[in-house]
N, C-alpha and C positions, 0 to 999 in steps of 0.2 A: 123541302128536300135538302136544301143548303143547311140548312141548322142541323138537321139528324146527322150529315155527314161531318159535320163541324163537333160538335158533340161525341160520334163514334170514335173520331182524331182524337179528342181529347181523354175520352177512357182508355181509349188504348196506351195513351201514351205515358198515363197516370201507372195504368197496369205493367206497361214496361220498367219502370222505377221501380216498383215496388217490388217485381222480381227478382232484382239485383241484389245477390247478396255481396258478405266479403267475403274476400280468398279465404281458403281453405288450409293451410301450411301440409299437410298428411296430403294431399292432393299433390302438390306439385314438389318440383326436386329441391335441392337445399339450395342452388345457385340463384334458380327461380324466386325463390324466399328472399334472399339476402339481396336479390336484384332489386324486387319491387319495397323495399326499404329503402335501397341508398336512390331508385331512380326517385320515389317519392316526400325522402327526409322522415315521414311520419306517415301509418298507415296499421288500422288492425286488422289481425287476421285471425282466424278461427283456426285454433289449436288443434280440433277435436270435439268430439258430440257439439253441447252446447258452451264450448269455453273460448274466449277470444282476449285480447289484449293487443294493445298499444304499443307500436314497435317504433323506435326513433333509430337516425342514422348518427347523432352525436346530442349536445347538452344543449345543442341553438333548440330543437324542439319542445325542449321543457319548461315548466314555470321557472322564474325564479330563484323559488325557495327547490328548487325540484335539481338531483343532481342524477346521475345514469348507474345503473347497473347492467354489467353481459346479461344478455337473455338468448335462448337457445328453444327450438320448437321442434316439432316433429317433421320429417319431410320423408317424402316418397322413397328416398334412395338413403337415410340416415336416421337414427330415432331420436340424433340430437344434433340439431343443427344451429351453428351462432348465427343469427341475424340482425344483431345491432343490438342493442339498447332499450330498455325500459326505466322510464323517468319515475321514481320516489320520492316521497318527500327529505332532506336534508336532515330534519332535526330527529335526533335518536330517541326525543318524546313521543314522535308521531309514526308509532308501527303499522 
């Protein structure tokens, strides 16, 4: 009895994870957006359908070689919204 319930804990809790997607930006408002960047530093979020990307609050989140560009998404209350930063690579080789 103690193992199956040990066991049920544990799928369940596997199944809770797995549930969890990321934020949504077209879901929530543009303050929302820009919040959960600067409260996070770095964090992705789903753009729309199936597209998501990498949002940083400054260049501490990036590689190295990696420098920032504005990035702007979609949000609930604007079609374009600034939310920080997306880190690219530096050198005008690497498009």
């Amino acid at each position: 009895m103690t193992r199956t319930l040990i066991a049920l804990l544990v799928l369940g809790l596997a199944g809770a994870a797995q549930a969890q997607g990321r934020p949504q930006s077209p879901t929530l408002s543009c303050a929302a957006n820009r919040q959960s960047v600067l409260a996070n530093g770095a964090i992705v979020l789903g753009t729309g359908g199936y597209t998501y990307d990498r949002f940083v609050r400054d260049r501490s989140f990036c590689q190295f070689d990696e420098t920032v560009f504005p990035a702007w998404v979609p949000a609930r209350d604007t079609p374009q919204c600034f939310v920080g930063y997306r880190c690219k690579n530096a050198s005008p080789w690497d498009d």
